[in-house]
C-alpha positions in Angstrom: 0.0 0.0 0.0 2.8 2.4 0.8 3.7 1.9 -3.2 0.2 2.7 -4.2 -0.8 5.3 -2.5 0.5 8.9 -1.1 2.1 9.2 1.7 -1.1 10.8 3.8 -3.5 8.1 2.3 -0.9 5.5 3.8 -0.6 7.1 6.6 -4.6 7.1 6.9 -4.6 3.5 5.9 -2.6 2.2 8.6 -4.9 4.2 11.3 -7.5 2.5 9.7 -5.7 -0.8 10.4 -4.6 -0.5 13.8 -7.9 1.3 14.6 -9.7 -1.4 13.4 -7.4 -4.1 15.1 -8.0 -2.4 18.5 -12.0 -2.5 18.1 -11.8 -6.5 16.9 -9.9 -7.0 19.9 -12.8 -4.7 22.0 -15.7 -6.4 20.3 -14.4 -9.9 19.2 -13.8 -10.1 15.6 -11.2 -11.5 13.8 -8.1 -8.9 14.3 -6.2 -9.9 11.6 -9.3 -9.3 9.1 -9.8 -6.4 10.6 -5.9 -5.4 9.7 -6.1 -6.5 6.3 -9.8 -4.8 5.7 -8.2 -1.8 7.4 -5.3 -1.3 5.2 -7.1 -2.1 1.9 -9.7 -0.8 2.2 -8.4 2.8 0.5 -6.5 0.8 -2.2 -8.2 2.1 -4.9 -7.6 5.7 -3.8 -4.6 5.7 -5.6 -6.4 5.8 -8.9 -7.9 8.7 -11.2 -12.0 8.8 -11.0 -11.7 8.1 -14.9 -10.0 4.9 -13.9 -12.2 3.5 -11.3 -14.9 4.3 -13.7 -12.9 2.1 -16.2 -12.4 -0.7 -14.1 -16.6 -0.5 -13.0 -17.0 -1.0 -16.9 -14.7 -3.0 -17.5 -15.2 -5.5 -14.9 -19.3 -4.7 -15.0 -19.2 -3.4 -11.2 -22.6 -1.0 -10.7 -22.5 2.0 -10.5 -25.2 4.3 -9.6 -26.5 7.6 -10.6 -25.8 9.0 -7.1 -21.9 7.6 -8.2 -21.6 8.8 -11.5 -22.6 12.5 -9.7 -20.1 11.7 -6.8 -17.4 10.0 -8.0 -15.3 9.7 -5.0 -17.5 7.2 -3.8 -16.5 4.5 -6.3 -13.4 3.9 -4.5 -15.2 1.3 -2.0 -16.4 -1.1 -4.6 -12.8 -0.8 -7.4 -10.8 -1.0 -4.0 -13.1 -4.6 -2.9 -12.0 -5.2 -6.7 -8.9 -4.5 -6.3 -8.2 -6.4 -3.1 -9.5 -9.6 -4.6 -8.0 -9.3 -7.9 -4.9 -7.6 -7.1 -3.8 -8.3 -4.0 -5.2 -11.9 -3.3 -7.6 -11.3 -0.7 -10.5 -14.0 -1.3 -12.4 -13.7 2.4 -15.6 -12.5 1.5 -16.1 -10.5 4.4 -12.8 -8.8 4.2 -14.2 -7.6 0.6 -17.5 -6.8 1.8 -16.0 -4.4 5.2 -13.9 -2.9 1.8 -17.0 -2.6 -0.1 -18.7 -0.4 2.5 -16.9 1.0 4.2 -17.5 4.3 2.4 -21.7 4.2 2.9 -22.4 1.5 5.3 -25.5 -0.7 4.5 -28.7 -1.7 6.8 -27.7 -5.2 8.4 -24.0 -4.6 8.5 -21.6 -7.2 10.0 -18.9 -6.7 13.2 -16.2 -6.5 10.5 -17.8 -3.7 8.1 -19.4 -1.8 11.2 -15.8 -1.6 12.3 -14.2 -0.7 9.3 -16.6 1.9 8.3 -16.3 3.1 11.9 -12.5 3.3 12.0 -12.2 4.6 8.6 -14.1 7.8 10.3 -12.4 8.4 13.6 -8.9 6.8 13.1 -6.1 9.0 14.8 -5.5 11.5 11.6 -9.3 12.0 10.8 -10.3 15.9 11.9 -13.3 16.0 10.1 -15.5 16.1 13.1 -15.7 18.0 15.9 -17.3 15.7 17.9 -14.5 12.8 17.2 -13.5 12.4 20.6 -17.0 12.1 22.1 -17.6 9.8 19.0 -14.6 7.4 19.6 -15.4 7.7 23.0 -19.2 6.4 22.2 -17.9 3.8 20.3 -15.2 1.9 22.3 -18.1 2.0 24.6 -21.0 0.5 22.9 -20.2 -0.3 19.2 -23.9 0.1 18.0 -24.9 2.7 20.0 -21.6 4.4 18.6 -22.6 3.2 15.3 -26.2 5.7 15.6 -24.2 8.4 17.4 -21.6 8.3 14.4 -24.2 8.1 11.5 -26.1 11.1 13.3 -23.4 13.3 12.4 -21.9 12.0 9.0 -25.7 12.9 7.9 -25.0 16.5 9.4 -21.4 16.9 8.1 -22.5 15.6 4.4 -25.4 18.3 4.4 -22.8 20.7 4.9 -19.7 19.5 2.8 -21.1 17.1 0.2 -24.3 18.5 -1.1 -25.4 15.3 -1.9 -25.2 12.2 0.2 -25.8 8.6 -1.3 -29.1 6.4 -0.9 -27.5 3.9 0.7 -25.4 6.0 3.7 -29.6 7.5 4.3 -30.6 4.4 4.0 -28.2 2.5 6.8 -28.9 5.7 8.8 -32.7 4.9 9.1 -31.7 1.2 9.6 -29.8 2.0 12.8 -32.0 4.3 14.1 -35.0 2.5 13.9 -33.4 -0.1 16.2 
């Protein structure tokens, strides 16, 4: 990974990892999926939008409209590509924590819950200001972290994205319903 991508994207990546490795050890999942999830699961970052959009069409991955609007969000499904095709990683749950880990789904699994989790407050992240109280929450109670966490992704992608994807709304009415 430190080949493939920049040096603060590595840097991310292994926060990811060792973030992740600290909640399967907290909650019980498999640490070293959670290491490998953690450090792939950018892996795809390291490529232009017009090549992830390539590889979706080349290798008939979906893509939605909300995707071709936002591509950014493609990473998560070229990097689950990537993993498996690239770098050998066959453990269907690895692939689907990569998958996402940008948008989270309703029903999610330990391992995806914690990698979209640590992707958000690994040590580097500063996006929220409420990251302490957040990594606090989580540590704590992983799903009530989870609904704490969602709460204000919703809040900071009003603000900053202008448009957030179906399926991040739709895993945010999942949890909270619950």
């Amino acid at each position: 990974m430190e080949e493939a991508l920049k040096p603060d994207r590595f840097e991310h990546s292994l926060g990811v990892a060792y973030t992740a490795a600290s909640m399967a050890m907290r909650f019980g999942a498999d640490i070293e999926k959670a290491l490998i999830a953690g450090m792939l699961h950018d892996c795809a970052k390291g490529l232009s939008h017009d090549e992830q959009m390539k590889i979706c069409v080349k290798h008939d991955l979906p893509v939605s409209d909300c995707e071709r609007r936002n591509p950014k969000l493609l990473h998560a499904k070229v990097g689950a590509y990537l993993a498996e095709n690239k770098y050998g990683i066959t453990d269907p749950e690895i692939l689907s924590a990569i998958t996402w880990h940008t948008t989270g789904r309703p029903g999610m699994t330990l391992l995806e819950k914690i990698i979209f989790l640590a992707d958000i407050i690994e040590p580097s992240r500063r996006q929220f200001p409420e990251l302490n109280e957040l990594r606090t929450a989580i540590f704590d109670d992983l799903n009530e972290g989870l609904k704490l966490t969602l709460k204000h992704l919703i809040i900071y992608l009003n603000r900053e994205a202008g448009e957030i994807d179906p399926k991040t709304e739709e895993t945010c009415e999942y949890y909270n319903n619950r």
